[in-house]
C-alpha positions in Angstrom: 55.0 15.5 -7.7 54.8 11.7 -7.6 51.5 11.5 -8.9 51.8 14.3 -11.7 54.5 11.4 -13.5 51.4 9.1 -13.9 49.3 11.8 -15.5 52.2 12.2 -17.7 52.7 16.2 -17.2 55.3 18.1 -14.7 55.9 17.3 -11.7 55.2 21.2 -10.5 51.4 20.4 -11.6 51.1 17.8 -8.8 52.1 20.4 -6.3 49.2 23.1 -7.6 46.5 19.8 -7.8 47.7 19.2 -4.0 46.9 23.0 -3.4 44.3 24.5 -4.7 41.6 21.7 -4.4 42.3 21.2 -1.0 41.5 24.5 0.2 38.5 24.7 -1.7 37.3 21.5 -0.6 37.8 22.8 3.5 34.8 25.1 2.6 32.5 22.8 0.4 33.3 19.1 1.4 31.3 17.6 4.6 34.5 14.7 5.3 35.6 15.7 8.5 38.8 13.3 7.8 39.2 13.6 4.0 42.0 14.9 2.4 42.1 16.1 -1.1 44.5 16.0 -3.7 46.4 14.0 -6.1 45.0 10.1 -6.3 47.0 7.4 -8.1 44.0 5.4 -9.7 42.7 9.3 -10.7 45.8 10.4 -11.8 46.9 6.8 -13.8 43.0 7.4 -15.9 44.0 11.0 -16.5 47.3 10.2 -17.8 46.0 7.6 -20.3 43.7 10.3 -21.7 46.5 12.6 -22.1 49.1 9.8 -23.6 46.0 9.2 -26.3 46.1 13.3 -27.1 49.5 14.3 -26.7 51.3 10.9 -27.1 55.1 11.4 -25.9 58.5 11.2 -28.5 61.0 9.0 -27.7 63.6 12.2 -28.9 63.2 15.7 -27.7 65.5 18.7 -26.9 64.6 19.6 -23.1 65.6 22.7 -23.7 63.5 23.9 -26.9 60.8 26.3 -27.1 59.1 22.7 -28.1 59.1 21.0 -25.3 57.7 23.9 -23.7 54.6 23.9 -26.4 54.1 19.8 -25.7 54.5 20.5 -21.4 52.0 23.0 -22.3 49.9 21.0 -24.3 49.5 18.0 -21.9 48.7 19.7 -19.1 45.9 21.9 -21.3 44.3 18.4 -21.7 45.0 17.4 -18.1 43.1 20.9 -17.1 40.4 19.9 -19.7 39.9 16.9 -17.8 39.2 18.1 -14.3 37.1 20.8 -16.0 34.8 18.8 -17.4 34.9 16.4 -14.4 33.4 19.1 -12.3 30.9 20.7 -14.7 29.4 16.3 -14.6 30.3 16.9 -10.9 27.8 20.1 -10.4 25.3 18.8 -12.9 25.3 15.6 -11.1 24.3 17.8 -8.1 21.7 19.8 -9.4 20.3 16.4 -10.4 20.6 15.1 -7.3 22.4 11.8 -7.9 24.4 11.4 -5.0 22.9 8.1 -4.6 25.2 6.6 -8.2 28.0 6.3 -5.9 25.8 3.3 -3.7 26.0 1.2 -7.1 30.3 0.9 -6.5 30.0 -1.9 -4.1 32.7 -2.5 -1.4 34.2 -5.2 -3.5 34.1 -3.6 -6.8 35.8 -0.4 -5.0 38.6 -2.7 -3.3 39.5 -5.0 -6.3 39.2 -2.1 -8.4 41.9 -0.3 -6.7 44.3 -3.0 -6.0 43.8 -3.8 -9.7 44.5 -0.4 -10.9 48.0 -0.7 -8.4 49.4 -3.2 -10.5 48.5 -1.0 -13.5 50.1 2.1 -11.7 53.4 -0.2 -10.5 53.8 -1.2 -14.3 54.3 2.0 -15.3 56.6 3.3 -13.2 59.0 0.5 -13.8 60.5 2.1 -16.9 61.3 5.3 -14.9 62.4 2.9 -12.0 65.1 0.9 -14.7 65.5 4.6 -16.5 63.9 3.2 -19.9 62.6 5.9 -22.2 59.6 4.2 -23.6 56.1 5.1 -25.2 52.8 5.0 -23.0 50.6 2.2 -23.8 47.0 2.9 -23.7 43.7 0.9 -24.4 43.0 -3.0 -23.8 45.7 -4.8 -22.5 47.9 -1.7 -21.6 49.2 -3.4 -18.6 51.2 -6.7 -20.1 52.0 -4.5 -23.2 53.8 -2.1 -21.2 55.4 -5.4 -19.4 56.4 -6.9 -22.3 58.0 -3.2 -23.4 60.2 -3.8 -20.2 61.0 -6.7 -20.7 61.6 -6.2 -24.2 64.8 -3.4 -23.4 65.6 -4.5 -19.9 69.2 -4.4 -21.6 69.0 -0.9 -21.8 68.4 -0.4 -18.3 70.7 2.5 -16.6 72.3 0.6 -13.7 72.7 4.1 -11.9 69.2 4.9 -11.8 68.1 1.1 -11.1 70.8 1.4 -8.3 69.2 4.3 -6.5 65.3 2.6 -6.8 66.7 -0.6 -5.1 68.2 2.6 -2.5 64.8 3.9 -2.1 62.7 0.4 -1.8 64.9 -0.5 0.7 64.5 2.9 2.4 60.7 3.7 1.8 59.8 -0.1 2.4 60.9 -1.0 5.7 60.0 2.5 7.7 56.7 2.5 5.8 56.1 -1.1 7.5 57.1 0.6 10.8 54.8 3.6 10.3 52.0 1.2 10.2 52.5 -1.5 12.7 54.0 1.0 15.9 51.4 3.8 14.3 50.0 3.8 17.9 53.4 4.5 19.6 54.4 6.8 17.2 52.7 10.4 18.0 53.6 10.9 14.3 54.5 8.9 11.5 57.9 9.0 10.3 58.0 11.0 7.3 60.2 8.9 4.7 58.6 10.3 1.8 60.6 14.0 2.6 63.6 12.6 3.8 64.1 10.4 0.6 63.2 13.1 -1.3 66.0 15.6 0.3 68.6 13.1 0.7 68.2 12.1 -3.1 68.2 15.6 -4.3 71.5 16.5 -2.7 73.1 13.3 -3.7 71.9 14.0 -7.2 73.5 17.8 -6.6 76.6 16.6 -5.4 77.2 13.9 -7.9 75.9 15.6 -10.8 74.0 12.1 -12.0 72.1 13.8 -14.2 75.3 14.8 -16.7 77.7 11.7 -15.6 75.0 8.9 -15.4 72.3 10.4 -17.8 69.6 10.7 -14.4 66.9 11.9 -15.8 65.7 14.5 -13.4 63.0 16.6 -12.2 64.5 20.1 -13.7 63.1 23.3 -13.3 60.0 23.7 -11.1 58.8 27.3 -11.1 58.5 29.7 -7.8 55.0 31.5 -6.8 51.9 30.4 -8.1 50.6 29.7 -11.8 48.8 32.6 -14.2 45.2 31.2 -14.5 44.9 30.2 -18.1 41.6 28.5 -20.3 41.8 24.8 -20.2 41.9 22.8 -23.7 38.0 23.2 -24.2 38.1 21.5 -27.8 39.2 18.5 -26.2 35.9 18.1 -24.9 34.8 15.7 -27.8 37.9 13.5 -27.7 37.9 13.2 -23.6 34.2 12.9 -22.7 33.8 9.1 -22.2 36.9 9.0 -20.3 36.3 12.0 -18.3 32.6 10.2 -17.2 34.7 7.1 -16.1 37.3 9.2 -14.8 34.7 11.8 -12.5 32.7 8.4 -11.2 35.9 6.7 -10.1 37.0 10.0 -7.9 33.5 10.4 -6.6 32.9 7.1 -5.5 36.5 6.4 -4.0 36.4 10.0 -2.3 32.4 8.9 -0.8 33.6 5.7 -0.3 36.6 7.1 2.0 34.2 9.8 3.5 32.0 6.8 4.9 34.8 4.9 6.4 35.7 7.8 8.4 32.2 9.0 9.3 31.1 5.7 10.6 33.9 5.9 12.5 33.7 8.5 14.2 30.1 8.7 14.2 29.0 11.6 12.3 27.1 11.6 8.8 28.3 13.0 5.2 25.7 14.0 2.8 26.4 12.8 -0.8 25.1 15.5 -3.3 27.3 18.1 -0.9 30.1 16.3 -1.8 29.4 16.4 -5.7 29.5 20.2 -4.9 32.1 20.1 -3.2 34.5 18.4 -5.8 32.9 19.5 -8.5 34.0 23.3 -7.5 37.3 22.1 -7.0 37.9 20.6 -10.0 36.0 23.1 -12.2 37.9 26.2 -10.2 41.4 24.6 -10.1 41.4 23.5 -13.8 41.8 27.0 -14.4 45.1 26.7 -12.3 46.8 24.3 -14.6 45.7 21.2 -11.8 44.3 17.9 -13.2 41.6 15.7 -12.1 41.4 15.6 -8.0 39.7 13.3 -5.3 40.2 12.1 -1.7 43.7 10.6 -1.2 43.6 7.3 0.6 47.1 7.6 2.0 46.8 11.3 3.1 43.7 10.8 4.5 45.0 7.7 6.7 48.3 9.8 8.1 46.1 12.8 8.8 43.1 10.7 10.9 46.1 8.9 13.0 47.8 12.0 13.5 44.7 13.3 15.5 43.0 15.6 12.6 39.0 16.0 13.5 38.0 18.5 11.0 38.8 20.0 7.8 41.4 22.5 9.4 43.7 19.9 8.9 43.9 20.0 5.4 44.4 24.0 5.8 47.8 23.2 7.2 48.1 20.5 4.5 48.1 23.6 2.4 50.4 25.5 4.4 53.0 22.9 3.8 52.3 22.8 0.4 52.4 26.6 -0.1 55.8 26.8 1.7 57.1 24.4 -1.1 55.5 26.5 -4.2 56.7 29.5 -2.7 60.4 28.8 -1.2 61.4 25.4 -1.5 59.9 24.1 -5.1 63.1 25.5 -6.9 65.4 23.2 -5.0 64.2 19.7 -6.4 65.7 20.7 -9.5 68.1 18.0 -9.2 65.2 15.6 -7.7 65.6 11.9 -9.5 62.4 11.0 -11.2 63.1 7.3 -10.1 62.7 8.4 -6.6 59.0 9.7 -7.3 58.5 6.3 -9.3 59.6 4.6 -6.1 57.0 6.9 -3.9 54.7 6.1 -6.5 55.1 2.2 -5.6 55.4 2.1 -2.2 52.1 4.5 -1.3 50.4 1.9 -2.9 50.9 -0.4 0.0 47.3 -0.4 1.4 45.7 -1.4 -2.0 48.3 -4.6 -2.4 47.3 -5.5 0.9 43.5 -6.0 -0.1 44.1 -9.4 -1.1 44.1 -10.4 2.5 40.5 -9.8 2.3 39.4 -12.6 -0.2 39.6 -15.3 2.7 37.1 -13.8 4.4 34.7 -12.7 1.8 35.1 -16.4 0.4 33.9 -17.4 3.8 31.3 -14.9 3.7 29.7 -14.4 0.8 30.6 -16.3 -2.7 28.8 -14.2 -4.9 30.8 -11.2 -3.5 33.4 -13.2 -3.5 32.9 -13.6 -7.5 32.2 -9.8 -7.8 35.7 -8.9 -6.4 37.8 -11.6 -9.2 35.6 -10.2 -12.1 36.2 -6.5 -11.6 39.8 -7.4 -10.4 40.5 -9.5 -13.8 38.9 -7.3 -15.7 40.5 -4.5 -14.2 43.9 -5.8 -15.1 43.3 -7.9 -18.2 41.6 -4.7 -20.2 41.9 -1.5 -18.8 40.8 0.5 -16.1 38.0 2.0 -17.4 36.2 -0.9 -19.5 37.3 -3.4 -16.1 35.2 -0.9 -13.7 32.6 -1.0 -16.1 32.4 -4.6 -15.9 32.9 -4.6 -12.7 29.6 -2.8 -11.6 27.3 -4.7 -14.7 28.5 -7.9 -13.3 27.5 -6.7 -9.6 24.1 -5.6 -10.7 23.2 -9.6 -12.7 24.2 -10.6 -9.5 21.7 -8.8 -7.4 19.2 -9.4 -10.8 20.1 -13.2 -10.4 19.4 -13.5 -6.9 15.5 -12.2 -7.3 15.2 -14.5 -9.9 16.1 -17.0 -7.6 14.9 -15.9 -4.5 13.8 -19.0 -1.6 10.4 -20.2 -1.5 9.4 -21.9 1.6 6.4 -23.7 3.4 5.8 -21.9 7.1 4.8 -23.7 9.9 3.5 -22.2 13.3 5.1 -22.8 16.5 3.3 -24.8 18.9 1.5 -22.7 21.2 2.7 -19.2 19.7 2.0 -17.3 17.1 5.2 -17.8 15.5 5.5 -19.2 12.0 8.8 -20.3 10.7 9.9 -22.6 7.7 9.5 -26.0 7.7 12.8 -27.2 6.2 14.6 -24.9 9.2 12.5 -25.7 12.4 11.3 -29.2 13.2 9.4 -27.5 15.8 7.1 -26.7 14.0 4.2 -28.1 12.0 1.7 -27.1 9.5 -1.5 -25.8 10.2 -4.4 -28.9 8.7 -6.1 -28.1 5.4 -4.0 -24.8 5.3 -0.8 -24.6 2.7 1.0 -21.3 3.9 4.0 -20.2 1.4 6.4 -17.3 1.6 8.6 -15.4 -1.2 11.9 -13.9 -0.1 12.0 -11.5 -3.0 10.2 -8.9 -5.3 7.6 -10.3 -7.9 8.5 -8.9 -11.4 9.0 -10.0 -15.0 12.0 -11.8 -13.9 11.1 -13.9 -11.7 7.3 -14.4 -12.2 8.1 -18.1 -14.5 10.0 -19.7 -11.5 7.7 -17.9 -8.7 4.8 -19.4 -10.5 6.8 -23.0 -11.0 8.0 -23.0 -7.1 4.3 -21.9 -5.9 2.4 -24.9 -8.0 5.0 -27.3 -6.8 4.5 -26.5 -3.1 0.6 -26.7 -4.1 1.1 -30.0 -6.2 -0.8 -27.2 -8.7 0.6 -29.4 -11.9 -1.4 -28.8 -15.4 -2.6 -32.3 -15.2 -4.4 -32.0 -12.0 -6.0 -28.8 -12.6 -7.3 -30.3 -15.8 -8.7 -33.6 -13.9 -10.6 -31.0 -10.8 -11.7 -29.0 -13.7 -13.5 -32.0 -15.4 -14.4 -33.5 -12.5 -16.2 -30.7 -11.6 -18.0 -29.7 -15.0 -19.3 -33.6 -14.8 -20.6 -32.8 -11.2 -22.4 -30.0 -12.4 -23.9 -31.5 -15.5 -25.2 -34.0 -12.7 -26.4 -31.8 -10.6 -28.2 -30.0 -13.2 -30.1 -33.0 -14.6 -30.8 -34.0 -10.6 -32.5 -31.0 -10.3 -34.3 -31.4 -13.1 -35.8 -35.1 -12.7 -36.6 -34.0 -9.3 -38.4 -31.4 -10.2 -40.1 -33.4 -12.7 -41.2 -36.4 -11.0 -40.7 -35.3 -7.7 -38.1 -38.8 -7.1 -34.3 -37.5 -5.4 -31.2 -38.7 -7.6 -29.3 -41.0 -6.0 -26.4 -41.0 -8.4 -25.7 -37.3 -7.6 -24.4 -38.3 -4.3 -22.1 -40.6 -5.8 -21.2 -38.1 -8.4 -20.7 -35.8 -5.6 -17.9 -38.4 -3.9 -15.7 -38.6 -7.1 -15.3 -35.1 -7.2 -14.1 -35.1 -3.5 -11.7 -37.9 -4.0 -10.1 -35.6 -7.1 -10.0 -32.7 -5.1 -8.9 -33.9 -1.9 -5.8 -35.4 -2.6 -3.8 -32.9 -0.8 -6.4 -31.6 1.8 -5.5 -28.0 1.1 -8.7 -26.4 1.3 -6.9 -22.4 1.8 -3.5 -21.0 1.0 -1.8 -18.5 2.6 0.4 -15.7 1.2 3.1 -14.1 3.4 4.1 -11.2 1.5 6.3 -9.8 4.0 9.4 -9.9 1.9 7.7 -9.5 -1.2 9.4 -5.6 -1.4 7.5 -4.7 -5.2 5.4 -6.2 -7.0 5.6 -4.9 -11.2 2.5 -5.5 -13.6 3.8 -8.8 -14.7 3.9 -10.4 -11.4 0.7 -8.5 -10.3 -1.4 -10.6 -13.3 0.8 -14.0 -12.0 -1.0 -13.3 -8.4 -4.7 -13.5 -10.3 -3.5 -16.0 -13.0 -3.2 -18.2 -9.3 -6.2 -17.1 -7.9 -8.5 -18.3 -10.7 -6.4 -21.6 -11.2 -6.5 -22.3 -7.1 -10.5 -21.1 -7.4 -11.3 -23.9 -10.3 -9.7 -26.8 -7.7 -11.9 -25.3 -4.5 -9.0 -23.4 -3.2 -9.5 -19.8 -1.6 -6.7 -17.6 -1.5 -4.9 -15.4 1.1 -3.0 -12.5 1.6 -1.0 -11.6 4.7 1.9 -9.1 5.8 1.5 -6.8 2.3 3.2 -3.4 1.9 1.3 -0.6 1.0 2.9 -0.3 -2.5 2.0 -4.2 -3.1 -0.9 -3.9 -1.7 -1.9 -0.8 -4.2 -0.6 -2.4 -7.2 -2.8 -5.8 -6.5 -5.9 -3.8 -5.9 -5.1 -1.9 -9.5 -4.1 -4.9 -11.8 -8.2 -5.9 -10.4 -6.9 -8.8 -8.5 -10.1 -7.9 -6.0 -12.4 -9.2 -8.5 -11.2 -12.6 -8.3 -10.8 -12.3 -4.8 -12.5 -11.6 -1.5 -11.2 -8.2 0.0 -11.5 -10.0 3.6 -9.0 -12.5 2.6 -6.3 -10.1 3.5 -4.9 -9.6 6.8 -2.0 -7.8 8.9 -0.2 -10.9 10.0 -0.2 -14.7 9.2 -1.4 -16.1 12.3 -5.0 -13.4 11.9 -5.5 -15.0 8.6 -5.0 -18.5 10.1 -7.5 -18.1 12.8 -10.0 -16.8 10.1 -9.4 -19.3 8.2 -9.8 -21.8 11.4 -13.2 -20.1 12.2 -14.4 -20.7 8.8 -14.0 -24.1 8.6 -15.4 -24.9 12.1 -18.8 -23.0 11.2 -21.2 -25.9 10.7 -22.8 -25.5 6.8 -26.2 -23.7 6.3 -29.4 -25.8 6.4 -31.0 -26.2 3.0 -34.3 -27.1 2.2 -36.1 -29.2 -0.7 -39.2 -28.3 -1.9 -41.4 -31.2 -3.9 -43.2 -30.5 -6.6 
């Protein structure tokens, strides 16, 4: 009931969303642990969509025949929602596109949530001061909504201020108790329903509503709802919020699944939970119930209560049927600042996320950057556009670090067939003539400029050089050309060939590099782009009397190399399984003593 105030709509709807999608998930879902229902980020993203609709008057009769037709109207765009949540849901399925949900990292899932608490806390504080104000929606929501409250804090109704401070000081305090005895406790202390019963009898006895103007829960209908069509023609006006709003649940509710599964070591399979939600939001739209996903408190209470499967959240169900059935009827009298307070304080967990910067500082930075982004974002603009951000941000980050992935030189360790970076072991030392270079990143478009800038500076490959080898060695075999001639000639030997022959070794010798070596072991994909960079190199190492060598490929690198035609500006046998076989080959090949040549006189 708390949770139906945020999606702006009656308070009976939050019972029917905790209903039927639970039981429907028991059949579908594959979370042992996961409890469906009502979820405060879910249900704050639905309620914006239906403030934007059905926007609420500050003046209406409670009693006309048209407040009925607006009730009725905001909860047909509610129903719309979680309608056209699962029908993405199920498509989603079929599609097989379970795996979306990796791309909400564990930052961008934490800081979004404990973002979209202080956008949820906002906007319960004009039922918590009893302030009858309009829902702010779009960019900047939250500090327009604060500066609303602020703006009429005059106007607050002490009586109803007076019991949230009542509640905060109830629900505070035992919920801090829950958690920190939770293993001495066989079961958690439930606040929640004793609040809820000892501020609906107070309310009764006192009759706040007509002495202090309370405003109150009111009627809440016995039995179960007549299934009725959702607002279909809404579909146009809802469907870019209804994408944000069906990835949100998904990835919290697979998110939550995952926690649990790896803790109690048992696997959950994706696309079975897109069915799985999708059928309970499609089927339980037609139940008056809005949007639904795992519920992070529910889900906590039922794992530390001992629940191990999904039988759990039949007798979830129970409970809640007992209340549709018998009980509902008696919270007429129910204050809604008491649900605003429940609202608050089951946010608890998400507040407490900041505890977790610290360590991710100490960590990792760049995660540590993703998590301020999507949180700033997140409570700067909305909840939507900030999750959006949040995820584009994430992705440059993971683009930025294979642009700028670490290039090293490897040396081998003495007497082993080890080979480590230089910079990181001064154990060990390069191999003579021998220049062997590893990439710690995929070779694409990207990154192909500062691959190709890294790899001629480890080489001392600079324009100028390559230039000088290449001239020196056009001059050599002009030379050697018009040797050959004279000596064919007169039958005399050319002795300023040999000295020819010695200026192009001093050009090309500078850095004794005779072979380089390749370790493509974390070279994960290579693209077109970067497959044309690898012979671009090859042909610019072959012009200064460099060979080339490839060690450690994938199959997939290895396939796209052979493709782009790289082996025609290679040898084939110049690639090997692991660095140290190419190093003894190359060893062997420079031991073997050069081929005897003779000269025949003319």
């Amino acid at each position: 009931m708390a949770f139906a105030l945020l999606t702006s709509v009656a308070p009976i709807f939050g019972l029917y969303t905790s209903f039927f999608p639970v039981i429907l998930y028991v059949f579908f879902g594959t979370g042992r642990h996961v409890s469906t229902g009502t979820f405060a980020v879910v249900s704050l993203m639905t309620g914006s969509v239906v403030e934007q609709l059905v926007p609420s008057p500050l003046e209406m009769n409670s009693s006309s025949s048209e407040a009925a037709d607006f009730e009725a109207q905001r909860i047909g765009v509610a129903s719309a929602v979680a309608l056209l949540s699962g029908i993405i849901m199920l498509c989603m399925c079929g599609l097989q596109l379970g795996f979306l949900s990796t791309y909400l990292s564990e930052p961008i899932v934490k800081a979004f949530t404990s973002a979209a608490a202080f956008h949820v806390t906002i906007s319960q504080l004009q039922s918590m001061l009893g302030l009858r104000l309009p829902r702010h929606t779009g960019n900047f929501s939250l500090f327009k909504t604060l500066a609303s409250v602020m703006e009429n804090l005059p106007h607050t109704n002490m009586a109803e201020l007076l019991i949230s401070l009542v509640c905060l000081a109830v629900l505070v305090p035992v919920k801090e108790i829950n958690m920190r005895y939770r293993q001495r406790l066989r079961t958690p202390i439930p606040v929640e329903i004793l609040t809820v019963i000892v501020a609906t009898c107070v309310a009764y006895a006192s009759s706040l509503d007509s002495s202090y103007n309370i405003e109150i829960v009111g009627h809440i209908p016995a039995g179960f709802p007549r299934p009725q069509m959702p607002a279909v023609k809404t579909f146009p006006d809802i469907a870019g919020d209804t994408v944000a709003i069906t990835f949100v649940g998904y990835a919290v509710s697979v998110s939550l699944a995952m926690i649990y599964a790896d803790k109690h070591g048992y696997s959950i399979h994706p696309n079975q939970e897109l069915l799985a939600h999708g059928i309970s939001n499609t089927v339980s739209s037609f139940f008056t119930c809005f949007p639904s996903s795992a519920t992070l408190a529910t889900t906590n209470i039922l794992e530390s209560a001992g629940g191990y499967t999904q039988l759990s959240g039949l007798f979830t169900s129970l409970v809640v049927l007992i209340v549709l059935l018998l009980i509902g009827p008696l919270f007429y009298f129910l204050p809604k600042a008491v649900l605003a307070c429940i609202n608050v304080t089951s946010l608890r967990q998400m507040f407490l996320q900041f505890r977790d910067l610290p360590e991710l500082w100490r960590i990792s930075r760049m995660d540590f950057m993703v998590w301020v982004v999507t949180w700033l974002s997140v409570v700067v603009l909305n909840v939507d556009l900030g999750l959006a951000i949040g995820v584009v941000f994430s992705m440059m980050t993971v683009i930025c670090r294979t642009q700028r992935a670490g290039c090293s030189v490897l040396g081998r360790a003495s007497n082993t067939e080890i080979y480590r970076p230089l910079e990181n072991h001064s154990k060990c030392y390069e191999v003579p003539g021998v220049k062997i270079l590893t990439y710690n990143g995929p070779i694409y478009y990207g990154n192909r400029s500062f691959f190709r800038e890294e790899m001629s500076r480890l080489l001392g490959l600079t324009p100028e050089k390559i230039r000088s080898w290449e001239k020196a060695r056009k001059a050599l075999e002009k030379r050697e050309r018009e040797a050959t001639i004279s000596t064919v000639e007169r039958g005399i030997a050319n002795t300023s060939f040999s000295s020819e022959n010695e200026f192009f070794k001093s050009e090309t010798s500078e850095s004794d590099v005779q072979a380089v070596l390749i370790d493509c072991s974390s070279v994960i994909f290579v693209d077109v782009a970067g497959a044309r960079l690898f012979t671009q190199m090859c042909t610019e190492c072959q012009k200064v009397g460099v060979h080339v060598y490839l060690a450690n490929c994938n199959e997939s690198v290895l396939k796209i190399l052979t493709s782009s035609g790289l082996m025609n500006y290679m040898n084939p046998q110049h690639i090997f399984v692991t660095v140290h076989d190419a190093v003894m080959y190359i060893q062997q090949q420079r031991e073997k003593p050069p081929e005897n040549t003779t000269t025949v006189w003319v």
